[in-house]
C-alpha positions in Angstrom: 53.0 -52.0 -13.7 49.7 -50.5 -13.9 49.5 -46.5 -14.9 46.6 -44.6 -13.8 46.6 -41.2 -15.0 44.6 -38.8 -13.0 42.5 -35.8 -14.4 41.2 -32.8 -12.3 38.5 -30.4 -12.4 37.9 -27.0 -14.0 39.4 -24.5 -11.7 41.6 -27.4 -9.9 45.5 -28.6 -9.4 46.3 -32.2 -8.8 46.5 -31.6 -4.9 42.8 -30.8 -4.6 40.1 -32.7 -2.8 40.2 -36.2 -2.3 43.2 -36.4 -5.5 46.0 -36.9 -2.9 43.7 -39.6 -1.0 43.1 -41.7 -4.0 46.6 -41.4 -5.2 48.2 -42.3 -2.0 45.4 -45.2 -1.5 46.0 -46.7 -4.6 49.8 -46.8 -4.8 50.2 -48.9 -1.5 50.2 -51.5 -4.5 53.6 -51.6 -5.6 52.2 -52.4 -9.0 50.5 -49.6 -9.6 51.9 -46.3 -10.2 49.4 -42.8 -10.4 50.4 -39.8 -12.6 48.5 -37.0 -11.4 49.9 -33.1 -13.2 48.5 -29.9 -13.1 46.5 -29.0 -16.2 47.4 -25.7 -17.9 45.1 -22.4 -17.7 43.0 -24.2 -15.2 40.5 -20.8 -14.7 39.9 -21.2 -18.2 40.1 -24.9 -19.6 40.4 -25.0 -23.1 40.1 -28.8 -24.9 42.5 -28.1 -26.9 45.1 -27.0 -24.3 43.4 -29.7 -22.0 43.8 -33.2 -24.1 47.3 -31.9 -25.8 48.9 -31.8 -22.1 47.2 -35.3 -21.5 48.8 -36.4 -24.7 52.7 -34.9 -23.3 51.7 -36.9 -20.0 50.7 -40.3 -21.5 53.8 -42.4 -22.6 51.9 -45.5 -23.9 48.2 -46.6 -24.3 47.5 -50.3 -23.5 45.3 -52.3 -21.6 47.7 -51.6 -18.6 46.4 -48.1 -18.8 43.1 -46.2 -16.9 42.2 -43.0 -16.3 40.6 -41.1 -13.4 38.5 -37.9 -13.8 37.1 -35.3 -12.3 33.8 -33.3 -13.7 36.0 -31.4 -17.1 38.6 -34.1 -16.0 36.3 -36.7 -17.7 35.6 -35.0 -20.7 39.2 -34.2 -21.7 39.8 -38.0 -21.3 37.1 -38.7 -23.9 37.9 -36.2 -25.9 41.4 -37.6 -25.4 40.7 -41.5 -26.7 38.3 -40.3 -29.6 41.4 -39.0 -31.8 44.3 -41.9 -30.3 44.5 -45.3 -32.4 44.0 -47.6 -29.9 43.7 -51.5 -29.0 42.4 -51.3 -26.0 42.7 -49.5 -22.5 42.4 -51.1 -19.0 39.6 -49.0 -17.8 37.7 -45.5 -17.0 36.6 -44.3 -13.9 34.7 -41.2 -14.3 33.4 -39.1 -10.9 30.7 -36.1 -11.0 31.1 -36.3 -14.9 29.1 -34.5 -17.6 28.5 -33.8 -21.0 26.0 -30.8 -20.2 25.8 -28.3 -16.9 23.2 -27.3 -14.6 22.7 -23.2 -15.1 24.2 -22.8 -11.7 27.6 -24.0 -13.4 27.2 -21.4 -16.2 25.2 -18.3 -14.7 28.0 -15.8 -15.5 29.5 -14.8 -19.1 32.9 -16.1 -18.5 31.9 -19.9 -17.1 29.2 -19.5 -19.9 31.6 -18.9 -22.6 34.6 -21.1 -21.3 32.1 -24.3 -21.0 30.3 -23.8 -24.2 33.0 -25.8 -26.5 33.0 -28.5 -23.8 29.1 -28.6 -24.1 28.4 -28.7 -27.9 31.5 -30.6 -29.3 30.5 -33.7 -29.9 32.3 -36.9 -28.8 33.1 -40.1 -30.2 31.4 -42.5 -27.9 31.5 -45.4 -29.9 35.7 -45.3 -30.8 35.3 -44.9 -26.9 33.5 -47.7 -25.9 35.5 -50.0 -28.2 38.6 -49.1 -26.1 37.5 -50.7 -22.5 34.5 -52.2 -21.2 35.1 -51.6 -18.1 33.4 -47.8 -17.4 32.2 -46.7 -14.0 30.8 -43.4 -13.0 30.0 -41.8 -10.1 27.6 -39.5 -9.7 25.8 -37.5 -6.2 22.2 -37.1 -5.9 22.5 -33.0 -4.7 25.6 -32.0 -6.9 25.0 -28.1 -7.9 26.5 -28.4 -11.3 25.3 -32.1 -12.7 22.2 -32.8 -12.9 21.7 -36.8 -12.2 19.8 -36.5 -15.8 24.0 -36.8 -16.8 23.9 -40.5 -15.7 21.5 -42.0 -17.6 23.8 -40.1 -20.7 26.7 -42.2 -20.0 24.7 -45.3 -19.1 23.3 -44.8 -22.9 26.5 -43.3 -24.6 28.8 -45.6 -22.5 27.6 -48.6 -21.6 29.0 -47.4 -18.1 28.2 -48.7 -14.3 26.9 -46.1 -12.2 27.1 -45.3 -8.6 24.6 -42.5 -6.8 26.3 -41.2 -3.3 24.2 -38.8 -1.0 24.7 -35.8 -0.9 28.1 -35.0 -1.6 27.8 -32.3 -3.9 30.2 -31.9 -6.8 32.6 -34.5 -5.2 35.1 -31.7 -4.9 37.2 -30.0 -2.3 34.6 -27.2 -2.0 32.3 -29.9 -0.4 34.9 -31.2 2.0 35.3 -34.4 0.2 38.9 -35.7 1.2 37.9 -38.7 0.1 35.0 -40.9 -0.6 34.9 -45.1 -0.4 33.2 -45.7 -3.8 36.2 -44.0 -5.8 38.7 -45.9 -3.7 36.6 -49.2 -4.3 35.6 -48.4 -7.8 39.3 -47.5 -8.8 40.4 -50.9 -7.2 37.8 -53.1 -8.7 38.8 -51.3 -11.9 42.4 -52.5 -12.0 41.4 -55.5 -10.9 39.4 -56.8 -13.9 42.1 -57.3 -16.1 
């Protein structure tokens, strides 16, 4: 059995968006079974809050495990793996992710203030990169709070595979994406390489 655990945005529950979609999509492989959870103070994400409820959600960490996130979703799994001894994973697949935010994302005190820990903690890339080589992200050319400076980031940091859709914004509910091909066929191809 393959375990995909599934991370959502800032702001977000596990029903949002395309979440459902992907879930639904992917478990028409009896072999694969998708944990998607609703992460705590969700308004507010804290890392600490954040990557200790991923830690109460994840029984094992082998390369029969991946991960799916969303925008914050993507850093809590990093930030996740950087402090976990591990062999290796089965794979990441990261969509609108970032390791800084456009000023649109942060104009107001309280976005300002909850994202600056996210922004200026630094991560582990390397202990991340020795757990899977196998690291897409996915990234649209008009999204409002990524710049598509982010990509080239986790090309560098990553080693990852990159995919540019048009104009879908930040991939989220908010821009009516239900659900979106490339994370359907990135997930799969994922899974599939081991």
């Amino acid at each position: 059995m393959k375990t995909i655990y599934l991370v959502h945005c800032w702001d977000g529950t596990s029903n949002d968006g395309w979440y459902p979609w992907i879930k639904e999509n992917l478990e028409k492989n009896k072999d694969v079974k998708v944990v998607s959870f609703d992460m705590p103070n969700t308004e507010h994400p804290d890392i600490k809050e954040w990557t200790d409820k991923l830690d109460t959600m994840v029984e094992i960490l082998n390369d029969g495990v991946y991960f799916i996130g969303h925008s914050i979703g993507c850093q809590t799994i990093m930030r996740y793996l950087e402090n976990k001894e591990i062999d290796k994973i089965g794979g990441l697949l990261f969509v609108a992710p970032w390791l800084d935010l456009l000023p649109n994302a942060i104009s107001d005190e309280d976005s300002y203030n909850t994202a600056y820990p996210w922004i200026n903690t630094e991560i582990d890339f390397n202990k991340i990169k020795k757990s899977t080589n196998n690291i897409t992200c996915i990234f649209s050319d008009n999204d409002y709070f990524v710049s598509l400076d982010e990509e080239n980031k986790f090309k560098l940091n990553l080693d990852a595979k990159t995919i540019i859709v048009k104009e879908k914004g930040h991939i989220s509910a908010d821009d009516d994406v239900f659900e979106l091909k490339e994370i359907l066929e990135s997930a799969i191809e994922m899974i599939e390489c081991n």
